[in-house]
C-alpha positions in Angstrom: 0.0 0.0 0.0 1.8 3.1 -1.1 0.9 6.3 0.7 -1.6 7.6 -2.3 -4.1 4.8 -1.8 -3.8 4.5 2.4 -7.4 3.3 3.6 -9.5 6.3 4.7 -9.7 4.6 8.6 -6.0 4.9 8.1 -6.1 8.5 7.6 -8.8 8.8 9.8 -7.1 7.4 12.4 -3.8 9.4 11.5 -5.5 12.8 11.6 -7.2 12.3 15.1 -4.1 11.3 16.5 -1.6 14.4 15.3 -4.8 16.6 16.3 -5.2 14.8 19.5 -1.0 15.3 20.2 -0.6 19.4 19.4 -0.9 21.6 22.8 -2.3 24.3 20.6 -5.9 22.7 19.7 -8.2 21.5 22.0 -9.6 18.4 19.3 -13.0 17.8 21.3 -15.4 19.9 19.6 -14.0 18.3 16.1 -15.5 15.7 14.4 -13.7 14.4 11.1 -15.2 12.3 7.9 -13.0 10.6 5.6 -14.4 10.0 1.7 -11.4 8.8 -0.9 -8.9 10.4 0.7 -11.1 13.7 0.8 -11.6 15.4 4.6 -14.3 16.9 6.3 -13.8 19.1 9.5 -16.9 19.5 11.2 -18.2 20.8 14.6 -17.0 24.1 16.9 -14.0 25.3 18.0 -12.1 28.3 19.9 -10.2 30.6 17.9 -9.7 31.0 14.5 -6.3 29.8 14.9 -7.2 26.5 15.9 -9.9 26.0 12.4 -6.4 26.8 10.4 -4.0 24.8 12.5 -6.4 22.0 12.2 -6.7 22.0 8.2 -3.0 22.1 8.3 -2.9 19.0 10.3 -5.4 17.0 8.3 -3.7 18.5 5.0 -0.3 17.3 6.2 -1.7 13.7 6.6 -0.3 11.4 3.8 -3.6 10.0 1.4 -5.4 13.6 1.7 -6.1 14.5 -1.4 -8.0 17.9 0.1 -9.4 19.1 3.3 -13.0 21.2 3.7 -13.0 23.1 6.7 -16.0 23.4 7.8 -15.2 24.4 11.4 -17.0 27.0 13.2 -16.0 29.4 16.0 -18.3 28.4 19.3 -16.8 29.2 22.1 -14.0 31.9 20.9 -15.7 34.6 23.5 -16.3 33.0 26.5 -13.5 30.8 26.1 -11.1 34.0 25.5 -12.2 36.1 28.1 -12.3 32.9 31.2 -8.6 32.9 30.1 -8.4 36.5 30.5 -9.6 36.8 33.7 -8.1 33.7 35.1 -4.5 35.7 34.4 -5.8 39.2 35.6 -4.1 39.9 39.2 -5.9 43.1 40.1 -3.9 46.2 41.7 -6.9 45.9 44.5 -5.0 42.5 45.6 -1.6 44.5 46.0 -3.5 47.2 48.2 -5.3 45.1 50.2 -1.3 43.5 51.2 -0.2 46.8 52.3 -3.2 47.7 54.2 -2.4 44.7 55.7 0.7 45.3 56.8 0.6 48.9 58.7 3.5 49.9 60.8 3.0 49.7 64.8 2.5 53.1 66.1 
């Protein structure tokens, strides 16, 4: 089996895995068909970023002959600004550490 006629399961398989392995995608909200070496990305995901990265991925699979991306942004808002506030350390935490710490009259 040479690497133009792999088994679409083959490349199914192939594409889940390298999606599943790269820290910068979360692969959950992605679901992938496999037709003749043609690839369908389906579902939602975060950022833009992620609907390129994973085209790139599927594309870079030997036996893909092309990749529609048919990804769609779901969660890009909330999910951005969680991560946004969970890395915010407000200047009311540093005044309430030097209220705290008053000198002794």
């Amino acid at each position: 089996m040479t690497d133009d006629t792999r088994n679409d399961a083959v490349i199914l398989q192939e594409i889940k895995k390298r999606l599943e392995e790269d820290p910068h995608l979360d692969e959950n909200g992605i679901t992938i068909e496999v037709n003749d070496g043609l690839v369908f990305l389906k579902g939602k995901i975060d950022t833009e970023e992620e609907k390129y990265l994973a085209q790139k991925i599927a594309a870079s699979v030997p036996g893909v002959s092309n990749v529609e991306n048919h990804l769609h942004l779901g969660f890009g808002l909330a999910n951005t600004l969680s991560k946004i506030v969970s890395n915010i350390s407000g200047p009311e935490d540093e005044i309430e550490k030097k209220n705290d710490k008053k000198p002794e009259a």
